[in-house]
C-alpha positions in Angstrom: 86.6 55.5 103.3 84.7 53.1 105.8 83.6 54.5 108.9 81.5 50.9 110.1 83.3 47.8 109.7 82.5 44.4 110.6 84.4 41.2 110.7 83.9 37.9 111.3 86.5 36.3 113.6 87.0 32.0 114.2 90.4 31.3 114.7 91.6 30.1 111.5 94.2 31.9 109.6 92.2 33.4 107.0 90.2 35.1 109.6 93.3 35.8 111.3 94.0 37.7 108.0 90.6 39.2 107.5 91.3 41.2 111.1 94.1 42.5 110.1 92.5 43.9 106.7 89.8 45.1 108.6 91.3 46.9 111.0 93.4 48.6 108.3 90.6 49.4 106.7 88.9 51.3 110.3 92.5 52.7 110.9 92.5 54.9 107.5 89.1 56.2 108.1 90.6 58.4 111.1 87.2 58.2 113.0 86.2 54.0 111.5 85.2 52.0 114.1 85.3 47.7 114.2 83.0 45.2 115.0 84.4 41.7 115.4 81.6 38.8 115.6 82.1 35.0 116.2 79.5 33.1 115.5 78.7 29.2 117.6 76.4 27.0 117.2 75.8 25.2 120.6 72.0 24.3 119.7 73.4 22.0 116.6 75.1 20.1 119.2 72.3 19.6 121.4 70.8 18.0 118.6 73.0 15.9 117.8 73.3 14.6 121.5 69.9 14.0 120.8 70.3 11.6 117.4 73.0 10.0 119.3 71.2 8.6 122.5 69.8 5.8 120.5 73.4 4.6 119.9 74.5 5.0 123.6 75.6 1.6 126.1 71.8 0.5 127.3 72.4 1.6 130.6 73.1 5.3 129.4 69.5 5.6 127.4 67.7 5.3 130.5 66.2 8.5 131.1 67.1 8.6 134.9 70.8 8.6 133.7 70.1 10.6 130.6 68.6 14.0 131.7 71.7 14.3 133.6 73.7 13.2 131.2 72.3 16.1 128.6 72.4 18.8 131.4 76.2 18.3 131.5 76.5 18.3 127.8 74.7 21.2 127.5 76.2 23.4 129.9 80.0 22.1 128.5 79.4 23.0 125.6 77.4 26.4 125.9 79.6 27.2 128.6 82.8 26.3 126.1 81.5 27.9 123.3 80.9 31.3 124.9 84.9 30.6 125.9 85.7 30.0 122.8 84.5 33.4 121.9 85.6 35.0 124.3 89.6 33.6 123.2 89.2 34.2 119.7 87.7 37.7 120.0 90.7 39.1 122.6 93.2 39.3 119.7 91.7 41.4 117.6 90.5 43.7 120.7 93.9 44.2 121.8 95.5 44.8 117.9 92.3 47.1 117.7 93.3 48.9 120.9 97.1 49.5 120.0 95.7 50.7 116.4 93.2 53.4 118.3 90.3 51.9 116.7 87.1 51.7 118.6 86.0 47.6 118.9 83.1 45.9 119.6 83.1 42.4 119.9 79.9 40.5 119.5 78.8 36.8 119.5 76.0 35.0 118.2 74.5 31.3 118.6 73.5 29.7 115.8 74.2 28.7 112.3 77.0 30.6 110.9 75.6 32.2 107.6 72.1 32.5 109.2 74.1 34.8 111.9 76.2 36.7 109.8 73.0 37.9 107.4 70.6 38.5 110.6 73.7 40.6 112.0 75.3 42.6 108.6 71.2 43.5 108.1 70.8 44.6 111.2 74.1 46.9 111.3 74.4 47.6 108.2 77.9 48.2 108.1 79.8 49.7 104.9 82.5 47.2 104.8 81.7 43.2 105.6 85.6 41.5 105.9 85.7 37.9 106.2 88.5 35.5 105.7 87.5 33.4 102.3 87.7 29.9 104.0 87.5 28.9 107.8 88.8 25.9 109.3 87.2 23.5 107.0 89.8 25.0 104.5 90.6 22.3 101.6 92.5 22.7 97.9 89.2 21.7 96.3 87.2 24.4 98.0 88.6 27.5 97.4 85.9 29.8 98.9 84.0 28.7 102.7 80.7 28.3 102.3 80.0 31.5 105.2 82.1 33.2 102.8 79.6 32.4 99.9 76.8 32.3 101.6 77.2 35.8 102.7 78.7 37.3 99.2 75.5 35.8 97.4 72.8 37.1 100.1 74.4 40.2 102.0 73.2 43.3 99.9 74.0 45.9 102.8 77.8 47.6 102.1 80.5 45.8 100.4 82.1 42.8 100.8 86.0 42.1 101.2 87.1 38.4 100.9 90.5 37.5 102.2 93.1 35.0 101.8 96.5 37.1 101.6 98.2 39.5 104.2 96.7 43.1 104.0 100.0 44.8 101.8 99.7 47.3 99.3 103.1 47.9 99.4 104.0 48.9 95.6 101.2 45.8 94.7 98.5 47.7 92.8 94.5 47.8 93.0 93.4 46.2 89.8 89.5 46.6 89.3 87.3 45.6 86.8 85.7 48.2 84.7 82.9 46.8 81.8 81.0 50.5 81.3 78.6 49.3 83.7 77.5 52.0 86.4 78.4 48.9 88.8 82.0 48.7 87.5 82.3 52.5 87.6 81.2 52.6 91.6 83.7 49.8 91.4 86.3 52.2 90.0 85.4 54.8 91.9 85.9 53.1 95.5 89.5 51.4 94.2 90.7 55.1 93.8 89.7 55.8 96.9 91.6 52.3 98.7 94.4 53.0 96.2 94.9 57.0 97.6 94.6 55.9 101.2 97.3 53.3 101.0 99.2 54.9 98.6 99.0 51.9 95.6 99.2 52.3 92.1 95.7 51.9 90.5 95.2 49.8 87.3 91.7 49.4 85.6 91.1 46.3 83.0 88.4 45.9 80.5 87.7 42.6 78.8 85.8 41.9 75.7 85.4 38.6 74.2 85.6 38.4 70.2 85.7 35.0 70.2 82.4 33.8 72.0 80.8 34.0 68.6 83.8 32.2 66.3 82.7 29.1 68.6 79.0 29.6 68.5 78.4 29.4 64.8 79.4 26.2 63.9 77.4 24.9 66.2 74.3 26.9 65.4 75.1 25.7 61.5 75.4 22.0 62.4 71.8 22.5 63.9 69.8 24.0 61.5 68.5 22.2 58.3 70.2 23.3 55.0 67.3 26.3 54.2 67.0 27.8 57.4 71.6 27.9 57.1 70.9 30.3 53.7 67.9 32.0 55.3 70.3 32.9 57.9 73.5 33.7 55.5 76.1 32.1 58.1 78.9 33.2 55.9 78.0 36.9 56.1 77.2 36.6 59.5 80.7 35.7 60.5 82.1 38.5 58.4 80.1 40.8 60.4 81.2 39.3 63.8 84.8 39.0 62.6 85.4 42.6 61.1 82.7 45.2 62.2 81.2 43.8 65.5 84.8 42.4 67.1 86.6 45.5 66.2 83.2 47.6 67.5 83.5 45.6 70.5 86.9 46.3 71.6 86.7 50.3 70.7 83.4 50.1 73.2 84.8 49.0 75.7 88.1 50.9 75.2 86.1 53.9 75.3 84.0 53.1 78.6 87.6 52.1 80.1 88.8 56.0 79.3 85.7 57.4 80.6 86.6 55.6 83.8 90.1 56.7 83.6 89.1 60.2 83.6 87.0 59.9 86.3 90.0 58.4 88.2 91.7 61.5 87.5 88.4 63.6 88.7 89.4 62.1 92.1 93.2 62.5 92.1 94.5 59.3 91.0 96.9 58.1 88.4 95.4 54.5 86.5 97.2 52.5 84.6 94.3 51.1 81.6 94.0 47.7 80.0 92.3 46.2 77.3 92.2 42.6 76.9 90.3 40.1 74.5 89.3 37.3 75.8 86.7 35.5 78.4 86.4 37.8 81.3 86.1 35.6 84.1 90.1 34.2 83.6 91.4 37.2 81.6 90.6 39.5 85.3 92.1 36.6 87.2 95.3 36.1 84.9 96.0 40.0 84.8 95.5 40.4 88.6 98.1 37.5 89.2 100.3 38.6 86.7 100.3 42.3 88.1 100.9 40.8 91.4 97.8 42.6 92.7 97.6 43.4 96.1 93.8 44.0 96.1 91.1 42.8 92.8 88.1 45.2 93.2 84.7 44.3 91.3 81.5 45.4 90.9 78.9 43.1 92.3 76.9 43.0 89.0 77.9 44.0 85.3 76.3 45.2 82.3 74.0 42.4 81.8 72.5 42.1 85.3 69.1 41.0 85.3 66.6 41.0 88.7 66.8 37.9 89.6 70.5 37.6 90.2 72.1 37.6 93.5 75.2 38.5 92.5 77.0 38.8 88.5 78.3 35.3 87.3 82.1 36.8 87.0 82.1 38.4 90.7 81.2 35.1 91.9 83.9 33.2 89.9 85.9 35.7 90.7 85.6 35.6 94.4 85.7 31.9 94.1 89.3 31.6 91.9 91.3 35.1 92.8 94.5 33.9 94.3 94.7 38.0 96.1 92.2 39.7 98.1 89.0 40.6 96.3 86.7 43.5 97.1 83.1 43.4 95.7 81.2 46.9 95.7 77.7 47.1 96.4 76.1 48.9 93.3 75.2 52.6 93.5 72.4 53.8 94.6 71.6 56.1 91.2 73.5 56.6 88.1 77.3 57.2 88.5 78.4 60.8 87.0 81.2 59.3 84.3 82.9 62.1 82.2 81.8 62.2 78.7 85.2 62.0 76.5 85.1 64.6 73.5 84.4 63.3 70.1 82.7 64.5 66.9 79.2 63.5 66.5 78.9 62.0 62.8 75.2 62.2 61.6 73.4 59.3 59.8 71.1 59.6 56.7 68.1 57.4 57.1 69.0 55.7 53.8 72.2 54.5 56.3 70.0 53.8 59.5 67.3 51.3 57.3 70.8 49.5 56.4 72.1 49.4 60.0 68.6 48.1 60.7 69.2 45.0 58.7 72.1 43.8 61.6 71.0 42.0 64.5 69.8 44.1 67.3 72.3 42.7 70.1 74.9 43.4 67.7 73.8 47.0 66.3 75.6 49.5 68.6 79.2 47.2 67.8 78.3 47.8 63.8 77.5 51.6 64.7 80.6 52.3 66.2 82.8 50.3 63.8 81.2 52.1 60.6 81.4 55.2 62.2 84.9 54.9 63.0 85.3 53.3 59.0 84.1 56.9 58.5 85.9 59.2 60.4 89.6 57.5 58.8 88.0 58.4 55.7 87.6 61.8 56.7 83.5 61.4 56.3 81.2 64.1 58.0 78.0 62.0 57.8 76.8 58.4 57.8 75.2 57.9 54.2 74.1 54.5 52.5 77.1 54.8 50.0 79.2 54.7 53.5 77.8 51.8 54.9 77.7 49.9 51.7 81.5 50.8 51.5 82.3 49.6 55.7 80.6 46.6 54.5 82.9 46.0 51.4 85.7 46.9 53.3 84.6 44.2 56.0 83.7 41.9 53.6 80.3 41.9 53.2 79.6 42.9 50.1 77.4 45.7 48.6 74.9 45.5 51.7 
């Protein structure tokens, strides 16, 4: 569990709520301890004193009658601000006192985000709580732009977004599992929540057989009438449709049991879904539909490339989840998933030259689905006969 947590406090109900989790969070450790930060920005208003003098009454923009007018101004409102933070940071001291948890309360000037990242870096805590919006809260924005801001550019722990009351009450921890070492870390630290505050655990995995049912067509429309038979869109479809779809789901149904089982390595009971679809909205509906207490992701998936700050459906995610969402910093090396039992089937390399002759993104789906063709069949090796038959059996003639 979290020993260092930090949180950033302004007044505003989701932050409110983001103490709360936070100090939940510090209180199952035993020995966590909370940091509680406010962030103002007293300089920003200096400046714009400053664009606002040329607008002033004539007899205010003389400079005899300015410079005292800007000492006031600034010592109101630095003098304010620090009050401000003082008020907002004595509630969470005093529920952190009657909790036992060691508190530190902190305060920053400056831009909010800019704060946050110099501050999390610094620290380094293991768990970053904020609330999901601030004051600016509106229908049409349905994550703060601190909240973002720090989600897309803090790398140091993990990040918990709030926008519900902290209860796990017999609401379960639903995370996102996509045989991605980042989904299993994922997997492994909603066990962990889901043991401490006694909730039932329930991992999901999505695939999406219908990506390319809608891709096709389009591709078809755009190529001239040669390059459509060069490319054989008919038998191309057929492959999607009956080997690489049904490869797809039994993939991913496979990663989800490895993660089950290593669930079970650390003493908990998961409940395991598979659902087709687009992940992004499938995660969402199931969370909301499970009346999740807490959505747990990874902070990348299986297709993460360099570049990224964070994976396109964690950031969706974080943006659209109508609960609480956790995203887990990825591991640090590779994350020791059980290997399930199953019979290797060998391959003769008649079979592999015609497995060769299916798209590379799409060979491991084919592998799986012929080898699975073979196994209800009562096969003990892969040979060309096989594959020819898979493909009849899918529809795609002799190979």
């Amino acid at each position: 569990m979290y020993q260092q947590v930090f949180v950033g406090v302004d007044g505003s109900p989701c932050s409110d709520l983001a103490v709360d989790a936070a100090l939940a969070f510090a209180s199952a450790a035993g020995t966590g301890r909370c940091t509680g930060c406010h962030v103002y920005a007293a300089r920003m208003h200096r400046q714009r004193f400053e664009d606002m003098e040329p607008g002033l009454p004539e007899r205010y923009r003389e400079e005899e009658r300015l410079g005292p007018l800007r000492a006031t101004h600034d010592d109101l409102i630095s003098g304010g601000m620090a009050l401000i933070s003082d008020a907002y940071l004595a509630p969470p001291a005093a529920k952190a006192a009657a909790r036992g948890v060691p508190f530190e309360p902190v305060t920053a000037e400056g831009r909010g985000y800019v704060e946050f990242l110099r501050l999390i870096r610094e620290r380094r805590p293991d768990l970053t709580v904020l609330g999901a919006t601030g004051h600016g809260q509106t229908p049409e924005i349905p994550l703060g732009s601190l909240a973002e801001r720090v989600l897309l550019y803090a790398r140091e722990g993990d990040l918990l977004l709030v926008r519900r009351p902290w209860n796990l009450k017999n609401r379960p921890v639903v995370v996102g599992v996509d045989g991605s070492d980042a989904s299993y870390a994922a997997l492994h630290r909603a066990a962990t929540i889901a043991a401490a505050f006694d909730a039932p655990l329930e991992a999901v995995a999505v695939y999406d057989p219908f990506f390319h049912a809608g891709v096709f067509p389009v591709i078809a429309d755009a190529l001239p009438e040669d390059a459509q038979r060069r490319f054989n869109f008919p038998a191309q479809e057929r492959l999607h449709d009956e080997i690489i779809d049904r490869g797809l789901e039994h993939l991913y149904r496979r990663n989800l049991e490895r993660g089950a089982a290593l669930a079970r390595t650390l003493g908990a009971r998961v409940h395991t879904a598979v659902v087709a679809g687009r992940v992004c909205p499938q995660v969402h509906h199931y969370a909301a539909a499970r009346g999740a207490g807490l959505l747990v992701l990874g902070r990348y998936g299986l297709h993460r490339e360099e570049a990224s700050l964070v994976g396109s459906n964690a950031l969706n995610l974080a943006r659209m989840s109508t609960t609480n969402v956790l995203v887990v910093a990825p591991p640090a090396g590779p994350i020791a998933v059980p290997d399930l039992p199953i019979d290797a089937i060998p391959w003769t390399p008649e079979a592999e030259a015609l497995l060769s002759r299916v798209p590379p993104f799409a060979r491991g789906a084919a592998r799986t689905a012929i080898e699975e063709h073979a196994r209800a069949r009562g096969l003990s090796r892969i040979t060309e006969s096989a594959v020819q038959d898979a493909a009849r059996r899918f529809g795609m003639g002799g190979g």
